[in-house]
PyMOL Python script that loads the backbone (N, CA, C, O; Angstrom):
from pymol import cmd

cmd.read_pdbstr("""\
ATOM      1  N   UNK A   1      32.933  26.024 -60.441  1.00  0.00           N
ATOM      2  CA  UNK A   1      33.638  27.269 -60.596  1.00  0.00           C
ATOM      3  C   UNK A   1      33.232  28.260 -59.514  1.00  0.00           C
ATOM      4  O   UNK A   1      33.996  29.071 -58.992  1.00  0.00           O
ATOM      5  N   UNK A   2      31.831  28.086 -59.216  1.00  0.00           N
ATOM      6  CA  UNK A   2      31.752  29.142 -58.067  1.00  0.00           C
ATOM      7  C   UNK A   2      32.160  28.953 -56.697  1.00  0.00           C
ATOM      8  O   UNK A   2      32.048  29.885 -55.901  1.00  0.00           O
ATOM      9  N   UNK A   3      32.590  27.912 -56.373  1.00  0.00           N
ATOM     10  CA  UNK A   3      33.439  27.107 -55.626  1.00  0.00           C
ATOM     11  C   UNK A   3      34.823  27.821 -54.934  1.00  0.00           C
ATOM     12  O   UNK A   3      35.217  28.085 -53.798  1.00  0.00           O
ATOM     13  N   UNK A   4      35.379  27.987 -56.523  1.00  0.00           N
ATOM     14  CA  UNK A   4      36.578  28.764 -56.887  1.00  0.00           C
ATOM     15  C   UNK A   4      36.745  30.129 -56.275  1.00  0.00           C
ATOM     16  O   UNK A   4      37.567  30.569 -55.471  1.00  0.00           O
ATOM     17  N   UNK A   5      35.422  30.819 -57.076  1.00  0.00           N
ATOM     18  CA  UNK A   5      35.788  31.661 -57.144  1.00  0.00           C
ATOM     19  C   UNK A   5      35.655  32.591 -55.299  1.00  0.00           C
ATOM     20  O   UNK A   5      36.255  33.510 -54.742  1.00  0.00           O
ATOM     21  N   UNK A   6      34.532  31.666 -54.956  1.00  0.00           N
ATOM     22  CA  UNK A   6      34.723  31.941 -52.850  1.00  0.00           C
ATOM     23  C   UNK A   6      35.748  31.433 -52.162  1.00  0.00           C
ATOM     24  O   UNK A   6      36.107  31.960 -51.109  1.00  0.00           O
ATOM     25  N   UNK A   7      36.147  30.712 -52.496  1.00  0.00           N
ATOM     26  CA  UNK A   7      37.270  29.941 -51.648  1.00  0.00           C
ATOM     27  C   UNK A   7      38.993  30.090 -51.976  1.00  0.00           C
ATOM     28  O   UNK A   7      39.984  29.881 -51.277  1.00  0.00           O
ATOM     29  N   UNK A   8      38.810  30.552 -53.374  1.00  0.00           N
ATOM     30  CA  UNK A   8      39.823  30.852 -54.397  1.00  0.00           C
ATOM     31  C   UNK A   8      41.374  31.592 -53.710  1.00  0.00           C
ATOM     32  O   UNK A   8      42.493  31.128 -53.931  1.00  0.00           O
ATOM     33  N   UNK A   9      41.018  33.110 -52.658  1.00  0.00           N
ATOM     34  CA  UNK A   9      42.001  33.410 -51.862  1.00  0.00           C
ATOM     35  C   UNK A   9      42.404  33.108 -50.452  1.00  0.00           C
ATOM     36  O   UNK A   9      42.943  33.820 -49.605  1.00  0.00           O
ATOM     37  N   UNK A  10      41.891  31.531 -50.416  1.00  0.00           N
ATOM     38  CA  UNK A  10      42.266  31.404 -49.252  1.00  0.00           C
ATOM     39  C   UNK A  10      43.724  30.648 -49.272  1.00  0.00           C
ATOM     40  O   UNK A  10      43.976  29.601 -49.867  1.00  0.00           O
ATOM     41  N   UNK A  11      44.721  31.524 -48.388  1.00  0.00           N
ATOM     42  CA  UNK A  11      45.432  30.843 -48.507  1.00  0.00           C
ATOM     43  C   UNK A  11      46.580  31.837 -48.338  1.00  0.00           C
ATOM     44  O   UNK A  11      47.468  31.778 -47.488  1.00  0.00           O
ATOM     45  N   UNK A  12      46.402  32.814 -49.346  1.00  0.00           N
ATOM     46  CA  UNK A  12      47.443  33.842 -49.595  1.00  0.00           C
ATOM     47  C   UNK A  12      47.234  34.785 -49.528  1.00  0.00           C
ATOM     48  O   UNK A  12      46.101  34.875 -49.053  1.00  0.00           O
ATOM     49  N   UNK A  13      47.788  36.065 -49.790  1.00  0.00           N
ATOM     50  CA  UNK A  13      46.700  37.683 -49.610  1.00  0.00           C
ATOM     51  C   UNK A  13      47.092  37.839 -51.089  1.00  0.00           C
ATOM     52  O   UNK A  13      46.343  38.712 -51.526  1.00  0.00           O
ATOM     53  N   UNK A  14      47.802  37.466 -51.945  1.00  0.00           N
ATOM     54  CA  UNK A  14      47.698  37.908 -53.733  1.00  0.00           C
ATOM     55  C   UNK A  14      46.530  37.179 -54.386  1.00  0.00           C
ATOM     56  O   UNK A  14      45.984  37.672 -55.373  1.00  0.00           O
ATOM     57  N   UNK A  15      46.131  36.023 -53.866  1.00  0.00           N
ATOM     58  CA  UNK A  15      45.647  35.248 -54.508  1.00  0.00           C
ATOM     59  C   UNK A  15      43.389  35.972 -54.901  1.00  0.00           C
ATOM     60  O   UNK A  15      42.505  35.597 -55.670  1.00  0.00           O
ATOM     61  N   UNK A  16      43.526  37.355 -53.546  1.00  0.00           N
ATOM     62  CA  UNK A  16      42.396  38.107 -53.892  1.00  0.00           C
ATOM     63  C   UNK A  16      42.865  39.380 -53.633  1.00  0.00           C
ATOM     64  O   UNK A  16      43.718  39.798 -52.851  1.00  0.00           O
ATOM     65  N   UNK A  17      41.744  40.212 -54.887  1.00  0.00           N
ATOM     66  CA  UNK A  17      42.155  41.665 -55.024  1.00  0.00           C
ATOM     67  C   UNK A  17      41.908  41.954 -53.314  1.00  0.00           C
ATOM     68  O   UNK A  17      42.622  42.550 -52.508  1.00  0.00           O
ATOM     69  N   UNK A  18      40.259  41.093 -53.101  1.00  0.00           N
ATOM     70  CA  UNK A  18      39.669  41.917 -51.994  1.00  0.00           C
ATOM     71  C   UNK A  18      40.827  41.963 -50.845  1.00  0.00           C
ATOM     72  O   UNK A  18      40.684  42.884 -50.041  1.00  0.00           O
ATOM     73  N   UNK A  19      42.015  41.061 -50.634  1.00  0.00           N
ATOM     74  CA  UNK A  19      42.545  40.789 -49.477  1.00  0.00           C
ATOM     75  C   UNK A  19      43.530  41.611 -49.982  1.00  0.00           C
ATOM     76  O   UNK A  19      43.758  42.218 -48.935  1.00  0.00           O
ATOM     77  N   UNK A  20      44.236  42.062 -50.726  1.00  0.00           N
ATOM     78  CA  UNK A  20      45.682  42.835 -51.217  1.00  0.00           C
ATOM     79  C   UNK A  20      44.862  44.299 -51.090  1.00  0.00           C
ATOM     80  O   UNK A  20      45.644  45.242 -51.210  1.00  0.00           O
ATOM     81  N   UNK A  21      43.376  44.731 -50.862  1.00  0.00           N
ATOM     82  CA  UNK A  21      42.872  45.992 -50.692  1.00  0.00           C
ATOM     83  C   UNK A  21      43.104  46.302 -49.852  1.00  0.00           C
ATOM     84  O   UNK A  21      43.695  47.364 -49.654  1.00  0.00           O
ATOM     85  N   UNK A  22      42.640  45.290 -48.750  1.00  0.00           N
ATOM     86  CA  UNK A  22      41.976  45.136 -47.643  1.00  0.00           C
ATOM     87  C   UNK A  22      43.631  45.700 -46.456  1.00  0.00           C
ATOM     88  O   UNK A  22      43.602  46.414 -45.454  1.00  0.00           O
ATOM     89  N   UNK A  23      44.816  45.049 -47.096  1.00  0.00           N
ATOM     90  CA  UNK A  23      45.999  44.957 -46.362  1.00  0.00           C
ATOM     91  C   UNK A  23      46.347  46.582 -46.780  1.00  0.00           C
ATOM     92  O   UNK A  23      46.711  47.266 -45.823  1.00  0.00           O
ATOM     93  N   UNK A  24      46.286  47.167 -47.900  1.00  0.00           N
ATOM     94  CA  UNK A  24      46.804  48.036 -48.219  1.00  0.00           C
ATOM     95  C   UNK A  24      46.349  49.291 -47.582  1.00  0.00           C
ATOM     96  O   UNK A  24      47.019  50.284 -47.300  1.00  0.00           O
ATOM     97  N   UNK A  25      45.199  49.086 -47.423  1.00  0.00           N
ATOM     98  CA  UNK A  25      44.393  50.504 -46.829  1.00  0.00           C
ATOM     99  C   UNK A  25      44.639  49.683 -45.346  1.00  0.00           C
ATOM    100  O   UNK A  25      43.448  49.476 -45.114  1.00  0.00           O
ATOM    101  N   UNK A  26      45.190  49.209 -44.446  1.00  0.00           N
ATOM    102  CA  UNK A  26      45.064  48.782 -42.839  1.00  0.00           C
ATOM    103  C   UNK A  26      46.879  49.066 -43.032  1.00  0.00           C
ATOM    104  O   UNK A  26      47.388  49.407 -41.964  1.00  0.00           O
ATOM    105  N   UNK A  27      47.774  48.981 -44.096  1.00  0.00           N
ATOM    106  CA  UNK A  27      49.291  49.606 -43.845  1.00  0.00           C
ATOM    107  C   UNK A  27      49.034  50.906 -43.924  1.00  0.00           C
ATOM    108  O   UNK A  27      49.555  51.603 -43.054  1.00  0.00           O
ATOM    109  N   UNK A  28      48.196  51.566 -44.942  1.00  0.00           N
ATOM    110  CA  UNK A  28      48.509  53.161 -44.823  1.00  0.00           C
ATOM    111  C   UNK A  28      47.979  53.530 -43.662  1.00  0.00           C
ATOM    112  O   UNK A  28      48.580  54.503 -43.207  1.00  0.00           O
ATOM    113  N   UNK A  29      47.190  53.198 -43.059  1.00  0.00           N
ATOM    114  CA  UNK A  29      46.729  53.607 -41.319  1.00  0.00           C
ATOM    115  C   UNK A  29      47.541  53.197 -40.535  1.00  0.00           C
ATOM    116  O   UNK A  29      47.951  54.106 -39.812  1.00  0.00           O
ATOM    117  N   UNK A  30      48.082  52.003 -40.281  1.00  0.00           N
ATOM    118  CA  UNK A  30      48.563  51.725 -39.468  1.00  0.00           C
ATOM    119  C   UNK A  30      50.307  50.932 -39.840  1.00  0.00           C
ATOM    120  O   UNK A  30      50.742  49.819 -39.546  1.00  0.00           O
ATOM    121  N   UNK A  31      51.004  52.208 -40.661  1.00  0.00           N
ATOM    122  CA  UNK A  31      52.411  51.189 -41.198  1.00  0.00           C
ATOM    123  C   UNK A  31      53.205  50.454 -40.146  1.00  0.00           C
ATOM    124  O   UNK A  31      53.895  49.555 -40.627  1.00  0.00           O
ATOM    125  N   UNK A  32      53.294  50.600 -38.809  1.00  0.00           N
ATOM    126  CA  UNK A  32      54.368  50.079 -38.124  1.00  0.00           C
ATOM    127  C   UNK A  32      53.343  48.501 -37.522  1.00  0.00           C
ATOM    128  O   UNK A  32      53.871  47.739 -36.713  1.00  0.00           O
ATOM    129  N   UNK A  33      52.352  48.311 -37.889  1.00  0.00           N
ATOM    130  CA  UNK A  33      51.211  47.179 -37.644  1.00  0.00           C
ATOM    131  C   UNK A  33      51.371  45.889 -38.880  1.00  0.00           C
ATOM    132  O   UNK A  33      51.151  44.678 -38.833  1.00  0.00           O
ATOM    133  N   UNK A  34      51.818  46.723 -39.872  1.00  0.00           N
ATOM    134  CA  UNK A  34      51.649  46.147 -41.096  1.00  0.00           C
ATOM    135  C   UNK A  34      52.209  44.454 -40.988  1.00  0.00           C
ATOM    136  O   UNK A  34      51.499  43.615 -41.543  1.00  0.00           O
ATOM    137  N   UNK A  35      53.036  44.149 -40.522  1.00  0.00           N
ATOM    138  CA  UNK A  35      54.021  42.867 -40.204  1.00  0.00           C
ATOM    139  C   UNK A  35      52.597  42.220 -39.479  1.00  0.00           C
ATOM    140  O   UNK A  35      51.937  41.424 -40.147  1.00  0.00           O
ATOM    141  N   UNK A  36      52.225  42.525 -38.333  1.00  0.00           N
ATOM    142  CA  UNK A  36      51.285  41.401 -37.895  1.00  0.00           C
ATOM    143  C   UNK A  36      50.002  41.619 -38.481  1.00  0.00           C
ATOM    144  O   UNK A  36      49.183  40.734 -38.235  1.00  0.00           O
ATOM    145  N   UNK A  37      49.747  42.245 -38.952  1.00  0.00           N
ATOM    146  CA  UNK A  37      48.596  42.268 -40.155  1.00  0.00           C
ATOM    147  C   UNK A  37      48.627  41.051 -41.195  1.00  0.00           C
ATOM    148  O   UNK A  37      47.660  40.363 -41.523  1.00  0.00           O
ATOM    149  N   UNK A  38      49.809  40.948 -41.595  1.00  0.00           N
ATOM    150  CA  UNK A  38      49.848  39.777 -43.079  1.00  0.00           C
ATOM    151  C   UNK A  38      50.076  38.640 -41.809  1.00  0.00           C
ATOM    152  O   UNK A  38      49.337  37.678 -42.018  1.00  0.00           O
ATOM    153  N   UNK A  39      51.011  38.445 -40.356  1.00  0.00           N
ATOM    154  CA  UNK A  39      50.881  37.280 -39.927  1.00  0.00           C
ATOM    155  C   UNK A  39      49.532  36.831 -39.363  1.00  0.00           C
ATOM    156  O   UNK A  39      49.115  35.673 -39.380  1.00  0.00           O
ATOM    157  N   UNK A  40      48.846  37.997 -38.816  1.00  0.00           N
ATOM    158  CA  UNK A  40      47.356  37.527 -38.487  1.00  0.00           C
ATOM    159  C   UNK A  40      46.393  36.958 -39.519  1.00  0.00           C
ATOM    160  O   UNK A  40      45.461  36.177 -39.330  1.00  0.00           O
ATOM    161  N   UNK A  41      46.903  37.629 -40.888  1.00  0.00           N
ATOM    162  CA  UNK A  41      46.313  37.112 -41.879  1.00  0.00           C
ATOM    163  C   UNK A  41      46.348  35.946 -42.397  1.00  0.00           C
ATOM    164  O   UNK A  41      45.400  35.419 -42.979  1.00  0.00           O
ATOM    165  N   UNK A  42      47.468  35.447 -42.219  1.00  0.00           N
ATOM    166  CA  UNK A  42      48.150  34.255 -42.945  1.00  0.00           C
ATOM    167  C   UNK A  42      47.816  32.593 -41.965  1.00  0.00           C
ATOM    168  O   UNK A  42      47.792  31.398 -42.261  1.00  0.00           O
ATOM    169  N   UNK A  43      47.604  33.420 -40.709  1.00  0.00           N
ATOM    170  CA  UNK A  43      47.320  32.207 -39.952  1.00  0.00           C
ATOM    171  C   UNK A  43      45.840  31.934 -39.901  1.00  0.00           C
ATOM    172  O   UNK A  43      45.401  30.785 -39.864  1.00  0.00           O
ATOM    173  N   UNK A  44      44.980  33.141 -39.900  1.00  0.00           N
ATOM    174  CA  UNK A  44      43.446  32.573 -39.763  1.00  0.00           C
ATOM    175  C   UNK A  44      43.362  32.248 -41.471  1.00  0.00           C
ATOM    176  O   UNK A  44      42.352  31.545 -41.469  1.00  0.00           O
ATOM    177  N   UNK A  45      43.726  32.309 -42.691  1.00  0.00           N
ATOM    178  CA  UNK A  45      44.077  31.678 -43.650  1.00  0.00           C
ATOM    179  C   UNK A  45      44.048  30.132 -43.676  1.00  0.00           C
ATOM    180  O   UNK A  45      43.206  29.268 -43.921  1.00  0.00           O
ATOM    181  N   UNK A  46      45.422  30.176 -43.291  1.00  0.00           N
ATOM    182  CA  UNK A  46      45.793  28.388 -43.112  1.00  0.00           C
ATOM    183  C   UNK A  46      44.973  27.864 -42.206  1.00  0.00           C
ATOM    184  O   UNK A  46      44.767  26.652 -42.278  1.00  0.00           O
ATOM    185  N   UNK A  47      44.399  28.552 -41.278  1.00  0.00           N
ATOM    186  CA  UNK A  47      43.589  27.384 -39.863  1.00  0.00           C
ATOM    187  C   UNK A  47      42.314  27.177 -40.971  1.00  0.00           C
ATOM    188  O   UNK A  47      41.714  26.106 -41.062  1.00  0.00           O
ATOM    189  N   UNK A  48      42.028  28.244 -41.713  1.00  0.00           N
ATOM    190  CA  UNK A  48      40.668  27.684 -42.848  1.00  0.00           C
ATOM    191  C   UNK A  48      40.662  26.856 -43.672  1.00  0.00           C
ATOM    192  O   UNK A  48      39.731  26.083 -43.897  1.00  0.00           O
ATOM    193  N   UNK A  49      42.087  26.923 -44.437  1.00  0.00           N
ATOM    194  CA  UNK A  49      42.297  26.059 -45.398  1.00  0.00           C
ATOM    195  C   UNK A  49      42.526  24.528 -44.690  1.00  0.00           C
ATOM    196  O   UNK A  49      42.281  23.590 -45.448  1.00  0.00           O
ATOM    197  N   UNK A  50      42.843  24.282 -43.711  1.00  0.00           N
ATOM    198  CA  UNK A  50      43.057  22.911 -42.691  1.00  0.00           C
ATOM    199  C   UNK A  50      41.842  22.449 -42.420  1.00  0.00           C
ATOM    200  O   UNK A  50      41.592  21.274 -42.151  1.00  0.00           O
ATOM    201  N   UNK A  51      40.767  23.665 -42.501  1.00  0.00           N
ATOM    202  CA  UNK A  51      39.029  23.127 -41.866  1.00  0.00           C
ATOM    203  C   UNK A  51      38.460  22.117 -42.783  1.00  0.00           C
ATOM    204  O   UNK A  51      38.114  20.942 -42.665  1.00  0.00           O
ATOM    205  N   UNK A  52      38.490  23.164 -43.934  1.00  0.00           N
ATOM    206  CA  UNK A  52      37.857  22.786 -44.915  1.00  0.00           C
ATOM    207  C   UNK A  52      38.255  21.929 -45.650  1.00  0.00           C
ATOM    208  O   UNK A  52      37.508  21.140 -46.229  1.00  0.00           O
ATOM    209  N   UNK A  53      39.855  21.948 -45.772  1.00  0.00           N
ATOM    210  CA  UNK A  53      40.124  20.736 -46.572  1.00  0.00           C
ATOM    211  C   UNK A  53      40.235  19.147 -45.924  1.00  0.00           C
ATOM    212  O   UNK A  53      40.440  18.123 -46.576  1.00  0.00           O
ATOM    213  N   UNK A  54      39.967  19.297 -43.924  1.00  0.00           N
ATOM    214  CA  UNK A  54      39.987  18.380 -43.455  1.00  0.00           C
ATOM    215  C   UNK A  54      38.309  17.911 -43.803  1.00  0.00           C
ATOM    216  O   UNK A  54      38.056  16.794 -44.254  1.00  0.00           O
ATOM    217  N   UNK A  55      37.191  18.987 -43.508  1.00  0.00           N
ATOM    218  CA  UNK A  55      35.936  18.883 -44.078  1.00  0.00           C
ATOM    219  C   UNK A  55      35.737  17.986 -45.204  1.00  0.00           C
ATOM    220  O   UNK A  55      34.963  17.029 -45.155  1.00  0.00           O
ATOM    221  N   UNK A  56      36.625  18.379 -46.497  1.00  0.00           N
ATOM    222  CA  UNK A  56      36.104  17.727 -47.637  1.00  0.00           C
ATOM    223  C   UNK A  56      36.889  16.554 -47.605  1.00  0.00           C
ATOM    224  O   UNK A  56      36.084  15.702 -47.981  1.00  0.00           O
ATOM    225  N   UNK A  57      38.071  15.920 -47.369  1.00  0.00           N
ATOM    226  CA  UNK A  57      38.261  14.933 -47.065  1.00  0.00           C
ATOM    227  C   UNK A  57      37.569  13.903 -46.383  1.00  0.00           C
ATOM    228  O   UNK A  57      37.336  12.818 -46.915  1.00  0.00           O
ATOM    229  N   UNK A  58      37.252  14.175 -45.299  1.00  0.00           N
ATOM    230  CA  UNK A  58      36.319  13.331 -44.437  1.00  0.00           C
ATOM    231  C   UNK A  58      34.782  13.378 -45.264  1.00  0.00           C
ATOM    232  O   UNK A  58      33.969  12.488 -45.013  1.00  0.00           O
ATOM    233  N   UNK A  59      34.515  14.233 -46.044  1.00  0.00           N
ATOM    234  CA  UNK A  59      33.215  13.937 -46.737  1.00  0.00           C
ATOM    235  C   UNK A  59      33.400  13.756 -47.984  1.00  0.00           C
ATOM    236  O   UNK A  59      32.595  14.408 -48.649  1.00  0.00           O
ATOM    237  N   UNK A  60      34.390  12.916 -48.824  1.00  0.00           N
ATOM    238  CA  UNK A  60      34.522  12.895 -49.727  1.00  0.00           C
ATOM    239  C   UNK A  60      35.070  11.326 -49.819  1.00  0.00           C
ATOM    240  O   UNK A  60      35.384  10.845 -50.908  1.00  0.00           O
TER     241      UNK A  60
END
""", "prot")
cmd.dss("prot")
cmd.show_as("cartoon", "prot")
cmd.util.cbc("prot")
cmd.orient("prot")
């Protein structure tokens, strides 16, 4: 479970409060940024979720 609960929002920005904070306070500073904010987000996301799940595959 504690597994879960670190690794848990990777992937999406709903899937953690900390990341739906994190976006919300970087749109009210910067609203016309906001678009490559969730794509910058979304891609160092997925390149993690590809690490790790290539990681545990190969060690599993």
């Amino acid at each position: 479970m504690l597994l879960g609960v670190n690794i848990g929002g990777l992937g999406t920005m709903i899937a953690s409060m900390a990341s739906v904070i994190s976006y919300k306070l970087y749109a009210a500073e910067h609203p016309s940024q906001a678009g490559k904010y969730v794509r910058t987000f979304l891609y160092y996301n997925f390149l993690g979720l590809l690490l790790i799940g290539g990681a545990v595959y190969f060690l599993l």
